[in-house]
N, C-alpha and C positions, 0 to 999 in steps of 0.2 A: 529568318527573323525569330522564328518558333526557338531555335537553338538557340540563340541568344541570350531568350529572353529567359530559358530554363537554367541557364550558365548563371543569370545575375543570384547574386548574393544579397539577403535581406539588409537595410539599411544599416547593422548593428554592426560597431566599433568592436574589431578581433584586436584594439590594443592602440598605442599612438603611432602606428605607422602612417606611412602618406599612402592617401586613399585614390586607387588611380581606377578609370573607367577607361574600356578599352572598346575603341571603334573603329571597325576594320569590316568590309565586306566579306573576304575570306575566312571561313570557318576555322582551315590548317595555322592560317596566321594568329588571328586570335588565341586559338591552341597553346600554341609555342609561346607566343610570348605571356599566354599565364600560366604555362608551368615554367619559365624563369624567373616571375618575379614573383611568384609565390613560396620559392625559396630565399627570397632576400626579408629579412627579421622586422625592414621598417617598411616593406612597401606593404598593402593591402590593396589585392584586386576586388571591386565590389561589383563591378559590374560588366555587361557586354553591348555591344551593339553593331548590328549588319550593316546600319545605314546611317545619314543625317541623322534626317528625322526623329529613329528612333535613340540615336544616340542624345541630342537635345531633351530630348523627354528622358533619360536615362540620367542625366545630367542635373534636371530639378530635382529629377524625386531622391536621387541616388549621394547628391551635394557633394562630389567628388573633389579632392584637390587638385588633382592633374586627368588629363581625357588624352590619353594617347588616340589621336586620328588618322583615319587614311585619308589623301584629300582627294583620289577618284573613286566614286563610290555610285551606286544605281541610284536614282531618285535624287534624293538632295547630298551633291557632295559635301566634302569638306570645309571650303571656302564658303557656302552659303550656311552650313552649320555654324562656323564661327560668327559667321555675321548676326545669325540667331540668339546665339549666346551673350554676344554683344546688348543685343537687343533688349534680352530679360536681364540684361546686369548679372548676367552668371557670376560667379567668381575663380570661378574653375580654372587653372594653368592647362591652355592646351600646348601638347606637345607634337607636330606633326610625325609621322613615319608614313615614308613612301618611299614608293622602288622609283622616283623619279627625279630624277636628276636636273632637268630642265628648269633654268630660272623662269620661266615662263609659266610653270607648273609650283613652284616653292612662293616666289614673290605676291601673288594674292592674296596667299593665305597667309602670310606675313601682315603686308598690309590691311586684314583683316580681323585681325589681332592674337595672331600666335606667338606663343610668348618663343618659339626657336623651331628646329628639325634634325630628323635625325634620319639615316639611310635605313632599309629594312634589313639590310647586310650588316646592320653595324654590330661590333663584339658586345656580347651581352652585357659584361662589366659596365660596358661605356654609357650603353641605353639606361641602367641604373645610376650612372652617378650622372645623365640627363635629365632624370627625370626630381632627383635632388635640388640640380640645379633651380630647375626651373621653378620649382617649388619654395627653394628658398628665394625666389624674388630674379632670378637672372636672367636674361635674356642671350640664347646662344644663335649667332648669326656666325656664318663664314664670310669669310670676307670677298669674294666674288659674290655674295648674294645680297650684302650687306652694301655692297657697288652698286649693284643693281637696282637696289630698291633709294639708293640718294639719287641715281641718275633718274629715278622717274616723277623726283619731288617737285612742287614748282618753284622758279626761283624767286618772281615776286613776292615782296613784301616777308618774307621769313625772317632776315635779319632785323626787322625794325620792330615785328614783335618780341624780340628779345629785348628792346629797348625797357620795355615792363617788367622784368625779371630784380628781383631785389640781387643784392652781392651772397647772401647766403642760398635762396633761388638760383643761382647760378654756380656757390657749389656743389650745392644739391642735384644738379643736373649734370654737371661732372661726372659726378662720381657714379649718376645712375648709365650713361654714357660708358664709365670705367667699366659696367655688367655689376655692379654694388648692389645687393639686396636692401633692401630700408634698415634693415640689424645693422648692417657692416656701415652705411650711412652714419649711423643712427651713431655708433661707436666712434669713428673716425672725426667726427666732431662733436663728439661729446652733446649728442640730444636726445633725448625719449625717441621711442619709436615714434606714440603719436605725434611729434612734430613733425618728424620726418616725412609721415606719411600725409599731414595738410601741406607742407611744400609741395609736395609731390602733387597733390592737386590743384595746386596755387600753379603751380608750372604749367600742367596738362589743358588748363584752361586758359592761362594766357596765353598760349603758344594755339591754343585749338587744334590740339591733339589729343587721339581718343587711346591711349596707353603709353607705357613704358618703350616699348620696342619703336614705336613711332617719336618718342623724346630722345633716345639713347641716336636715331636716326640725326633728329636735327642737330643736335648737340655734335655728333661727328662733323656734320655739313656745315656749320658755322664754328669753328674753332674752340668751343667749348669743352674745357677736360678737366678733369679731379686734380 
């Protein structure tokens, strides 16, 4: 943790890149992936973190735009981090990395509100134009996981709360379903971002879902598309 916390970077903007905090129990891991993304021009690493915990706390004070996580971690994993995060109204994009493959290991932290994932093998290009993604608003699910996590929805009553949804509420969930940032939204039908983004919560609340990844979800499970 001591290492960690000698790694973080004082709160001050090195320029408009996206500001990523990275939390990984692994020392070597951490390593490696901030010296790849500290040669890429828009990313900015501000911080580190061994655990949860301290990654949560690294998280308010640090206001990161994206938290690369590990989700087995000592103390308080991953999945009870993001649940944390949830809690404070973080605003942070998390992005998982794990050496773990198992949907039984991916799928909570999913459902817990990650905005996607990524392998810890994955080509470093890739983990970069992930970590864009995710920041411009996308949500990245594979599609066996993306199975997995509809087959564990309940089926009661889901379609009937969509009966609440306006006809523009219901492009709007289309397209966020399509993996559409609120910009590309926002374009594709000609609205302000801010409009976009009160559909967007007009949606998340009739539907009583607590993010994007969980609307883009139902929106698959009931027929709804851009």
């Amino acid at each position: 943790m001591a290492d960690a916390a000698r790694n973080t970077v004082n709160a001050v903007d090195k320029g408009a890149g996206i500001r990523v905090l990275l939390v990984d129990d692994h020392q070597v891991v951490r390593r490696g992936l901030r010296t790849f993304l500290e040669i890429q021009d828009d990313i900015d690493v501000v911080g580190e973190a061994s655990d949860g915990a301290e990654g949560v706390a690294q998280a308010e004070e640090l206001k990161p735009d994206v938290v690369l996580m590990d989700v087995k971690m000592p103390g308080m994993d991953g999945v009870e981090a993001l649940r944390k995060l949830r809690e404070l109204a973080n605003p942070a994009r998390v992005l998982i990395v794990t050496s773990f493959t198992e949907q039984r290991t991916v799928v909570p932290a999913l459902r817990a509100g990650a905005a996607g994932y990524v392998y810890k093998d994955v080509d470093p290009d890739a983990l970069a134009g992930a970590i864009r993604s995710v920041h411009a608003g996308h949500v990245l699910l594979q599609p066996e996981v993306a199975g997995a996590l509809l087959s564990q929805e309940e089926t009661g009553g889901g379609q009937g709360r969509g009966g609440s949804l306006t006809e523009r509420e219901r492009e709007v969930l289309g397209l966020i379903a399509d993996g559409r940032s609120n910009r590309e939204i926002a374009r594709a039908l000609v609205l302000s971002e801010k409009t976009v983004k009160t559909h967007v919560s007009n949606i998340l609340m009739k539907l009583d879902l607590a993010d994007r990844t969980q609307a883009a979800l139902w929106a698959v499970r009931h027929g709804v598309t851009g």
